[in-house]
N, C-alpha and C positions, 0 to 999 in steps of 0.2 A: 566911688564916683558920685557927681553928685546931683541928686533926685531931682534939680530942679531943669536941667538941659532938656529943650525941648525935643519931642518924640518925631519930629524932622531929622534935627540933628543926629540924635540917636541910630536913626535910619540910614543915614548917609555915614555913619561912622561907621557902622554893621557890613554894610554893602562895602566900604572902604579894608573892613577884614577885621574889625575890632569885636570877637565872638560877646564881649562881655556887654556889649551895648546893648544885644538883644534878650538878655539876662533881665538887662535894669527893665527894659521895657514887658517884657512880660510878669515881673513881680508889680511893676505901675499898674496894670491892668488886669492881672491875676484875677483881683476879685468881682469886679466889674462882669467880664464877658463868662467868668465859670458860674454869677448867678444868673445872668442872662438865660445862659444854658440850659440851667439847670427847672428855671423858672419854665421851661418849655416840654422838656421829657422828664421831669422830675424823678430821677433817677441817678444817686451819685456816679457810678461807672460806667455808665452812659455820659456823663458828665465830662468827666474827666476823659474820655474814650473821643470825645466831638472837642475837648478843649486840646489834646494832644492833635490831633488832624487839622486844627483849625491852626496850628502855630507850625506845624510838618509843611503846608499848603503856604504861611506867611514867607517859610525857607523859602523853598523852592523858589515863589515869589520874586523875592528879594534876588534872592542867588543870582537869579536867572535876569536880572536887571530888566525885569517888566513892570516892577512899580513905578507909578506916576503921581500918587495920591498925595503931593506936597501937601507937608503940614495935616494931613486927615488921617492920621495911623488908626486910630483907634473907629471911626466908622467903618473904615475899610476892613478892617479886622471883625466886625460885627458882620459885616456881611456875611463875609466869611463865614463865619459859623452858623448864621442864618440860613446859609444856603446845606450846609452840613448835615443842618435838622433835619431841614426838610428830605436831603435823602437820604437820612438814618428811619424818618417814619414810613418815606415811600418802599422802603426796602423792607420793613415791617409791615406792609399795607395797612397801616392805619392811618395813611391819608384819609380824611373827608370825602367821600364822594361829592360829586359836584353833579357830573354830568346829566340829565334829567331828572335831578330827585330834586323835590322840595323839602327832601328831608336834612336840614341842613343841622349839623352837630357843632358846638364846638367845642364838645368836650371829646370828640371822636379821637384825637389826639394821647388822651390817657388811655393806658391798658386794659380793657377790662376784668382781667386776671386779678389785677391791682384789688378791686372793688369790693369791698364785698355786700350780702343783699341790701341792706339797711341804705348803705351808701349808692348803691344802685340805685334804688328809688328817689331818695336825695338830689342824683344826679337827672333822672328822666324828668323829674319836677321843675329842675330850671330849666332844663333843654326846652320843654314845655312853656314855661314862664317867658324866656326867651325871645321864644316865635312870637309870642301871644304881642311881648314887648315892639317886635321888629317889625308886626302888624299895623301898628298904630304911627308908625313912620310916616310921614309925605312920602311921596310917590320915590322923587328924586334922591329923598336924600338914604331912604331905603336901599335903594337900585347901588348906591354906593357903598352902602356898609354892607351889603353881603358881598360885592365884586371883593371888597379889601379884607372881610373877616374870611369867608366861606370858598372864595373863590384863590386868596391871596395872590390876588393882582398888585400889582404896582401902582402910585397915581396915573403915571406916565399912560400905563396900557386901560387904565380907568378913563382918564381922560379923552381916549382915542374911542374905546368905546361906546362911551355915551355924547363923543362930540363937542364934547365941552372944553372949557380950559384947565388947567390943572391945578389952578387958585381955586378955580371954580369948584375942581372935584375936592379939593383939602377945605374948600368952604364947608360943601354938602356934607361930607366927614364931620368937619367937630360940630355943625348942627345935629347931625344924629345922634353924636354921643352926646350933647348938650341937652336934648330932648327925651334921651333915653334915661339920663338919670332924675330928669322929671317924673317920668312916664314910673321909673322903681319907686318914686318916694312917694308918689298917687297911692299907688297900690299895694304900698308898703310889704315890697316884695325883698328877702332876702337871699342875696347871690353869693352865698356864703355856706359852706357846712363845714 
């Protein structure tokens, strides 16, 4: 078949009963959403356990003639599995706390188990490093990178939050990050072990 038929087409051929179109489309994207994954619970079988559920969930989908996402396969499919993580960690309770703690983690996502001492310390250092970083934020543009890192809000529900527009909140965003990697080359802080 050939690799270059757009992943609309594909889609509609699939829904249309042609089993091998969602073949092509998952070897298209194979590598893409399994590092995404992977980039998150770092965990091969974990991995593949959230990419198997994230393309069971695209069936169904499909199947069921509730997709609408003309021409957007592959965001949609991100979601998908974004949403997946999220309740493979909630399920593991190593979601982040949010609720009254200003102890905000965002490495609370890795295993602890995983760790061991050396790398433990490694890790409290940035976490440390971090705050100290997110400190020296403007007011505003703070208030939005912890809603989107610590909170994982949406812009949408960001923007509703603070009132603002949603350009506005995706401005505030990549100034923080903009300023943040000012604020690491100042202090010549290393986010790496």
């Amino acid at each position: 078949m050939d690799l270059q038929i757009e992943d609309s087409v594909l889609v509609k051929k699939y829904i249309n009963g042609d089993e091998k179109s969602l073949e092509v489309l998952i070897n298209r994207h194979n590598q893409r959403i399994s590092s995404f994954i992977y980039s998150k619970v770092l965990d091969r079988d974990i991995t593949e356990d959230i990419f198997q559920d994230t393309f069971i969930k695209v069936i169904k989908t499909l199947k069921k003639g509730s997709y609408s996402e003309e021409g957007k396969f592959l965001p949609w499919v991100m979601r998908i599995a974004h949403n997946l993580i999220i309740d493979h960690f909630r399920k593991n309770k190593r979601m982040p706390m949010f609720e009254g703690s200003d102890d905000f983690n965002i490495f609370s996502v890795i295993s602890d188990d995983k760790l061991n001492a050396e790398k433990q310390l490694i890790k409290n250092q940035i976490d440390s490093d971090l705050k100290v970083l997110i400190e020296e934020l403007p007011e505003d543009q703070k208030e939005v990178l912890l809603m989107r890192i610590y909170k994982d809000m949406s812009f949408k529900e960001i923007s509703e939050n603070t009132g603002v527009s949603i350009n506005t909140a995706l401005g505030r965003m990549r100034y923080a990050l903009i300023n943040m990697r000012k604020i690491i080359e100042k202090h010549n802080i290393v986010l790496t072990n």
